[in-house]
N, C-alpha and C positions, 0 to 999 in steps of 0.2 A: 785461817785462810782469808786474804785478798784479793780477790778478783776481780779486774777491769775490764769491762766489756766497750769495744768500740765495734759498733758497725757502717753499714755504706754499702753503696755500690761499687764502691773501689773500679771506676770504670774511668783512668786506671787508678790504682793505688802511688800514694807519690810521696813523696820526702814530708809534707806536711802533716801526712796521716801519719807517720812514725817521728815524728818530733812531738805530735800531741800524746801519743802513745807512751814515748819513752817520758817524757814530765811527770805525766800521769804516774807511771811506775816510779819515778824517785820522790816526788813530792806528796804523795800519798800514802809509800811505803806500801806500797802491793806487791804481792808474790807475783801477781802472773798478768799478761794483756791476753783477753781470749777477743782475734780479729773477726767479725760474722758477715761475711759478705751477704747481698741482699740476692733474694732470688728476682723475685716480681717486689720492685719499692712501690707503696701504697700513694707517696706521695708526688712521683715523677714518674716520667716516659718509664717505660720498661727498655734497661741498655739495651743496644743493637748486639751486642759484643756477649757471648752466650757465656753463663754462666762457669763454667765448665774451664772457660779461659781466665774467669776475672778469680776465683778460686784459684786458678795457676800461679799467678800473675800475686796474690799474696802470699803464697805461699815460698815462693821464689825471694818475695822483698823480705822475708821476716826468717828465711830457712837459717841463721845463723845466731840469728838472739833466742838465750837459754830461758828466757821469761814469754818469748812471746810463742803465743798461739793461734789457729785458725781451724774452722768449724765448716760443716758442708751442712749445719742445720737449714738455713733459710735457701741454700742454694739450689735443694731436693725439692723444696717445695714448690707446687704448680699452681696456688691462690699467694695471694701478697702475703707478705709477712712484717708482723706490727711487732713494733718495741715492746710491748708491754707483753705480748704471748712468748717472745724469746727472753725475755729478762725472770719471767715467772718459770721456761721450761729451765734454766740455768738454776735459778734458787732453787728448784725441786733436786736438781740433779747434787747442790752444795748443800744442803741442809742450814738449818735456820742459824747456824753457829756462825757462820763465813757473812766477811762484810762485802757488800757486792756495790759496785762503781761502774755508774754510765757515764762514759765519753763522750763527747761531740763538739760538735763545733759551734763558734756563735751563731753562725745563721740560720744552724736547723734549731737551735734553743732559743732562739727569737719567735719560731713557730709554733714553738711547743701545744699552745695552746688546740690547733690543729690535730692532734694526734691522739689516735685510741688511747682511752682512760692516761690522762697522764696522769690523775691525781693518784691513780694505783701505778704507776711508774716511780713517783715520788715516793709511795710507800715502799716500797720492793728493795731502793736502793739511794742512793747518794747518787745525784746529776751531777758531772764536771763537766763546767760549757770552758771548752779553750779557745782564748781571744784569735778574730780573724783580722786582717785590715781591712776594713770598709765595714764593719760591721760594730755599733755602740751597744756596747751590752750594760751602762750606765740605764740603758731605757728599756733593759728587761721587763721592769716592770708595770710602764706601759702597756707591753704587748701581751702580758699571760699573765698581769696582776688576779687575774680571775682564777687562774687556777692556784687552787688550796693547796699549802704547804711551800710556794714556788721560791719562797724566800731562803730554802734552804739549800737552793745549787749554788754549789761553789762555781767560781768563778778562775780559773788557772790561766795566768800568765803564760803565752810561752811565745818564743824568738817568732817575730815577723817573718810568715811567709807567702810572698806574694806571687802564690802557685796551687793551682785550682786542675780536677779534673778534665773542666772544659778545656783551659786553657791548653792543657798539652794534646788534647783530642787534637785540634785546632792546630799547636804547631804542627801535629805529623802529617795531617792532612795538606799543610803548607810545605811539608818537606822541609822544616828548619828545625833544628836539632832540641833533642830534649833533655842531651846528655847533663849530669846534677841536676837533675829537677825529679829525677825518679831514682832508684837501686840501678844499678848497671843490670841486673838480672833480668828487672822489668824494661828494661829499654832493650834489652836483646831479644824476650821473648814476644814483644811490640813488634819488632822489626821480623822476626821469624815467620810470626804470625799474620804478617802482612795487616796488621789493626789499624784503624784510625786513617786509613789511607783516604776515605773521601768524608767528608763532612753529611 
């Protein structure tokens, strides 16, 4: 077994979260993407947008791919939830046979160093940091040269996409459209749900 873990706040979840998702799944040869929406993130605002919705909201984007998955682990919870305690309840739950793969993005793997134990992060699992624009991940190791083993995240090409969380917050609250830039699923339940409407 391969299993790819990507999480986030998915607040919202948007076409670049599943273009690093689907990479990850053909370039690695993973069986399966498990999606872990965040309940309370450790290292930003807690979303406006309750959890309950942002859980919808990927479940909607991912409800038709046979590989991808999604978790209500960190979204139950009512203290923050850190990488390395959901990465560690996954390996308990796959046993030590199954190869286990962290996804993310360059900007929060530019952070790394920030983050509960990442050197037992590195142990636990293989980091795949997928390239963002605006972010040089040539100088990874500048920023987390200090944590032990760092040298050993891959580093995954994937197609330019210059579409961010914020940014679509942002359009809807401008009332300018965000059709292709999310699932059509998540732009209808956007708009149902009346989300994003003020900044």
């Amino acid at each position: 077994m391969r299993l790819g873990v990507i999480g986030g706040t998915f607040d919202p979840i948007h076409l670049g979260h599943l273009v690093a998702a689907e990479e990850a799944l053909c370039q690695y040869g993973l069986d399966e993407v498990l999606f872990v929406p965040s309940g309370v993130p450790p290292h930003r605002r807690v979303p406006s947008t309750p959890a309950r919705l942002r859980l919808a909201l990927v479940e909607g984007a991912i409800h038709d791919h046979p590989h991808f998955w999604v978790t209500s682990f960190e979204t139950t919870k009512e203290e923050a939830g850190y990488t390395v305690d959901t990465l560690a309840a996954v390996r308990a739950e796959l046993g030590s046979g199954a190869s286990l793969y962290f996804i993310t993005g360059a900007d929060a793997v530019l952070e790394m160093a920030t983050w509960r134990q990442p050197e037992r992060i590195l142990q636990q699992c293989t980091v795949i940091a997928a390239t963002r624009p605006g972010y040089d991940l040539a100088h990874l190791g500048e920023c987390i040269g200090g944590v032990r083993g760092w040298e050993a995240i891959q580093i995954m090409e994937i197609p330019h996409m210059g579409v961010s969380s914020t940014e679509i917050r942002l359009r809807v609250s401008q009332g300018r459209s965000i059709r292709y830039l999310v699932p059509e699923s998540v732009r209808q339940m956007i708009e149902a749900e009346g989300l994003y409407r003020e900044t």
